[in-house]
C-alpha positions as CSV (number, residue, x, y, z in Angstrom):
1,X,34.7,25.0,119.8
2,X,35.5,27.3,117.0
3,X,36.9,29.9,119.3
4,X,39.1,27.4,120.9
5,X,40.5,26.0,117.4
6,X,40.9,29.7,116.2
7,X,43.1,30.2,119.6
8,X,45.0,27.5,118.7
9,X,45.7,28.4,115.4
10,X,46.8,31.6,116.5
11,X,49.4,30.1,119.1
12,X,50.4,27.8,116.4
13,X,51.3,30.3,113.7
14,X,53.1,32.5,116.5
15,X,55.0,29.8,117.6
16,X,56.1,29.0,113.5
17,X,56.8,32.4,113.0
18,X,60.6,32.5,111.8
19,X,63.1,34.5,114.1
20,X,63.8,37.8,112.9
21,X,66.4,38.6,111.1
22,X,68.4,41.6,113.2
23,X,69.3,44.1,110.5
24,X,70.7,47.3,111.4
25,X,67.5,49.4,111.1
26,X,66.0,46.6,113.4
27,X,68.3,47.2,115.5
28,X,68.1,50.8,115.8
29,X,64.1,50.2,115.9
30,X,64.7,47.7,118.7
31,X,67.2,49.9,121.1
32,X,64.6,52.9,120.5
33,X,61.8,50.7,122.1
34,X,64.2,50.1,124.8
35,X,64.9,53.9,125.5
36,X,60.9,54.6,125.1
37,X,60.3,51.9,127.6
38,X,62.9,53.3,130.2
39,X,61.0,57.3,129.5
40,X,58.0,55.4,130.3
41,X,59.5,53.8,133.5
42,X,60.8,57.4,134.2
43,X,57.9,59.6,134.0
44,X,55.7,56.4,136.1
45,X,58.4,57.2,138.8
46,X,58.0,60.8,138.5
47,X,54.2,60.2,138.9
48,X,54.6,58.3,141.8
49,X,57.4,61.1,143.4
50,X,54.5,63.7,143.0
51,X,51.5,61.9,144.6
52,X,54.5,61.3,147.3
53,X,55.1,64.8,147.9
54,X,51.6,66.3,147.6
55,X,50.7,63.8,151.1
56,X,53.8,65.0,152.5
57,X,52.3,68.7,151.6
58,X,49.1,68.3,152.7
59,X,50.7,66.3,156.5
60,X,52.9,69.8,156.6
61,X,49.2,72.2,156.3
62,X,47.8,69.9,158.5
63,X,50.1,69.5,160.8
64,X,51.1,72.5,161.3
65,X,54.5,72.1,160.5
66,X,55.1,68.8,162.1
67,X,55.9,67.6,158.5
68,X,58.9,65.4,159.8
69,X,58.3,63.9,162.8
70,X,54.6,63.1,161.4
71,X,55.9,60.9,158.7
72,X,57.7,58.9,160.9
73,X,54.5,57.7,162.0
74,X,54.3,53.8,160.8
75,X,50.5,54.8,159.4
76,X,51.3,57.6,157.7
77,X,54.3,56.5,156.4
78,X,52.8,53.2,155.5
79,X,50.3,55.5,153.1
80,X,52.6,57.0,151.9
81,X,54.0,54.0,150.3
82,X,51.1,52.3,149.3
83,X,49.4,55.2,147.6
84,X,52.7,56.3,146.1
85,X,53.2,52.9,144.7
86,X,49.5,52.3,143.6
87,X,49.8,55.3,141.4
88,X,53.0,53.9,140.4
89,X,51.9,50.6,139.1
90,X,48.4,52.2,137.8
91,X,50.5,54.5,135.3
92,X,52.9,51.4,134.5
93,X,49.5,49.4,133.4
94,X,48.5,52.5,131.5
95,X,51.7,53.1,129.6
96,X,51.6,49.4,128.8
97,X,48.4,49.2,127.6
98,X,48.2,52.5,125.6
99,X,51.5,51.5,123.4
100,X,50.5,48.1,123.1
101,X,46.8,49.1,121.3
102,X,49.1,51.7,119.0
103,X,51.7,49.3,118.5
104,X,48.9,46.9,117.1
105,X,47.0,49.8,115.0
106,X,44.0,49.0,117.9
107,X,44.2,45.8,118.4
108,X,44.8,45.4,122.1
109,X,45.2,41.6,122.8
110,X,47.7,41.4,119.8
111,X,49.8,44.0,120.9
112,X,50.0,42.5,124.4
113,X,50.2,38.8,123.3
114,X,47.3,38.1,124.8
115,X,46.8,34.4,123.1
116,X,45.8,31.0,124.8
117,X,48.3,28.9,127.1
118,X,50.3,26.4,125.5
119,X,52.1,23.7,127.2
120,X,50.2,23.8,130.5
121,X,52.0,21.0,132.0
122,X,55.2,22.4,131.8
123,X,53.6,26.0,133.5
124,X,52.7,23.9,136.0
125,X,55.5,22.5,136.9
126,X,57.6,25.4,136.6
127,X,55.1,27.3,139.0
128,X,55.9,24.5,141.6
129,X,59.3,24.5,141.4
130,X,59.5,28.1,142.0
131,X,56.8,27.8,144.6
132,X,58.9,24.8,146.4
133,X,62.1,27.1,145.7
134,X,60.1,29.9,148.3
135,X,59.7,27.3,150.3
136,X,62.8,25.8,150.8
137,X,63.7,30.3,151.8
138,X,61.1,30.0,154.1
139,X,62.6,27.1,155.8
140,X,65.6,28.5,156.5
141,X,64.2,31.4,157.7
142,X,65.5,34.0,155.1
143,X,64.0,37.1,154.5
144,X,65.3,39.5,151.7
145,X,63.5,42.4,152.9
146,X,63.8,42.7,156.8
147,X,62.7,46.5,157.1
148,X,59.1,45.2,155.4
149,X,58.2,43.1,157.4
150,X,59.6,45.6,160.6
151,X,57.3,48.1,159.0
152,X,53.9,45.2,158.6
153,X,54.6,44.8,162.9
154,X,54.2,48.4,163.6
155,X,51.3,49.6,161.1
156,X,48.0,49.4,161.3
157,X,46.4,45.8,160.4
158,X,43.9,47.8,158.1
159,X,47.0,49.2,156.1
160,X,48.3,45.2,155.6
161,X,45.0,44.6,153.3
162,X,45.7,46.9,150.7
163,X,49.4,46.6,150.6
164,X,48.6,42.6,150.1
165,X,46.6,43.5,147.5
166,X,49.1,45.9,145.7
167,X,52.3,43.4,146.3
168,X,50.4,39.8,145.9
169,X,47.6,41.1,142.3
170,X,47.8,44.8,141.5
171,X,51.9,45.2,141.0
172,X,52.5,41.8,139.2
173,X,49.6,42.5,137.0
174,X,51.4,46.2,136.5
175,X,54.5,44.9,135.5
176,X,53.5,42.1,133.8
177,X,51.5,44.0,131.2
178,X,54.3,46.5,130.7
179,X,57.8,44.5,130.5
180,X,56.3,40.7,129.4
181,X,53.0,42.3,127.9
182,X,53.7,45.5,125.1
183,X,57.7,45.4,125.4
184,X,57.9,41.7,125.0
185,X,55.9,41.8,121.7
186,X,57.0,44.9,120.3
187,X,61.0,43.6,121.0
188,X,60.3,40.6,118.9
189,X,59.3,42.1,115.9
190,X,63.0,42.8,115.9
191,X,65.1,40.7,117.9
192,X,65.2,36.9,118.3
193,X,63.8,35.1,121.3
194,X,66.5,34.8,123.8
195,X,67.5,38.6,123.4
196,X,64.3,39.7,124.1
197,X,63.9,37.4,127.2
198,X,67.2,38.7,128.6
199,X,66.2,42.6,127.6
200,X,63.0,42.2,129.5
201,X,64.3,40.5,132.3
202,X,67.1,42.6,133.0
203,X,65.4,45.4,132.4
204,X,62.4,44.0,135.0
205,X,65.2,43.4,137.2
206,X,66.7,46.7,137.7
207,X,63.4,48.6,138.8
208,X,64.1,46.3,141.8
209,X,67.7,47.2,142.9
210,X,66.5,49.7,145.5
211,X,65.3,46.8,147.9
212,X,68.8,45.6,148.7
213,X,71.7,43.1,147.6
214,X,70.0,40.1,149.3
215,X,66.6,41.0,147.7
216,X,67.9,40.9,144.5
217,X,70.2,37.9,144.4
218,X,66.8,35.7,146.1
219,X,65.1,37.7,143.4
220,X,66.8,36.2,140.0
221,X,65.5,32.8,140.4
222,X,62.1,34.0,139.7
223,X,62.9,36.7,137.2
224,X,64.5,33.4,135.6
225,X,61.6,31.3,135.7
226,X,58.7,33.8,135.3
227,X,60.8,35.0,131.9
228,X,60.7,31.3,130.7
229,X,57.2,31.1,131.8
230,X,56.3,33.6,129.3
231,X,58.0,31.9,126.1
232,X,56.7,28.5,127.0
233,X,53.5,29.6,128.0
234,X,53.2,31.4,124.7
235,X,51.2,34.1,126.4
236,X,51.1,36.9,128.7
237,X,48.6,35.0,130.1
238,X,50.7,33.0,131.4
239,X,53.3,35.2,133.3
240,X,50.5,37.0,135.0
241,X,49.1,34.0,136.4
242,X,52.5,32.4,137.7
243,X,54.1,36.4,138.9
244,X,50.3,36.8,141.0
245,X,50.8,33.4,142.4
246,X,54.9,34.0,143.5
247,X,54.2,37.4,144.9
248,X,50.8,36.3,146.9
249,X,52.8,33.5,148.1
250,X,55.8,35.5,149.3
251,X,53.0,38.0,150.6
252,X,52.2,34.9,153.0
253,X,55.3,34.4,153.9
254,X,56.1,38.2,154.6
255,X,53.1,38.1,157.1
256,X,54.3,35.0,158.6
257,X,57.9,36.4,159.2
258,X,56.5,39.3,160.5
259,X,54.0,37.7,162.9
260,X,54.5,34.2,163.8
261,X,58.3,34.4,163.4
262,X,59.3,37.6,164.1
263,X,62.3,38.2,161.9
């Protein structure tokens, strides 16, 4: 009982907190987290490019040469992806963990805003609606991201476990600890709440524009929601739980597109 009050209290005096006032040292602080943020981003990708190329190294001594035609292989290629984009996503949660303990002087679930939910009936109608908005895609058979679910028909059914697991728990949870998690609480030490909710969630929705135009305009509803999920939820609890719930959902979808629908 005492936990729980002493959670409240802690949402309560985060939600009184006043809005910063944006001075032009915050605002130089503010812009700086911003560029640190986008190194961060940077140097995950280069990670990720590196574990890339070392399997394409190792197919070319293995293969004696066959380098090419080898990673047009749906298996191999399918690896590829997935471990590329695990070690993505594991570096993402790293960066986002590690400067959200040193933004906090240790203390990890401050830094992260790690607090109790607030206002769980509005989370759970907001996770509805963006569930019912899938849905309604679903219906009317659209799929943003044809060459996926191309790629789930020809790879090996063992490959679709892992890559489930990545796109549906391990990805959202990445991402979630990185943009909503450290960046979200170190922005609004400095900048009011609507800027940081637009910084984060443009900024979470630019590491996407390589999947397509289509992909990315079905994509802003739930950058939308899952943003506002975060400020009314008054926790990072909170956009973890709704982002695992969209992406394992659309991971459902995916497979039926792939193989009941065929599209």
């Amino acid at each position: 009982m005492a936990a729980i009050q002493e959670g409240a209290a802690a949402a309560a005096t985060e939600a009184a907190l006043p809005e910063p006032q944006v001075v032009p040292r915050a605002r130089r602080a503010a812009w700086k987290l911003l560029a640190w943020a986008l190194l961060w981003v940077v140097l995950a990708s280069l990670g990720s490019f590196i574990v890339s190329l070392a399997f394409g190294l190792v197919l070319y001594f293995t293969e004696d040469g066959y380098v090419l035609e080898a990673l047009q292989e749906p298996d191999i290629g399918g690896t590829n992806i997935i471990l590329s984009t695990l070690i993505l996503m594991l570096l993402l949660s790293w960066f986002g963990l590690r400067n959200a303990r040193r933004a906090a002087d240790g203390d990890l679930r401050e830094g992260l805003g790690w607090l109790p939910l607030r206002n769980r009936r509005q989370l759970a109608l907001m996770t509805a609606a963006l569930l019912v908005y899938g849905l309604v895609l679903s219906f009317l058979n659209v799929n943003p991201y044809p060459e996926l679910t191309g790629q789930m028909r020809a790879v090996n059914p063992l490959l679709l476990v892992p890559g489930a697991l990545l796109v549906g728990v391990i990805g959202p949870i990445a991402e979630e600890l990185f943009f909503r998690g450290w960046l979200w609480t170190a922005l609004r030490k400095y900048w009011s709440v609507p800027r940081t909710m637009l910084a984060t969630g443009l900024f979470w929705y630019a590491i996407h524009f390589t999947h397509g135009l289509l992909y990315m305009a079905i994509l802003l509803p739930a950058i939308v929601v899952i943003t506002l999920v975060r400020q009314v939820g008054g926790s990072l609890r909170a956009s973890i739980l709704v982002h695992v719930i969209y992406n394992s959902y659309c991971v459902v979808c995916w497979l039926v597109m792939a193989f009941v629908l065929q599209i």
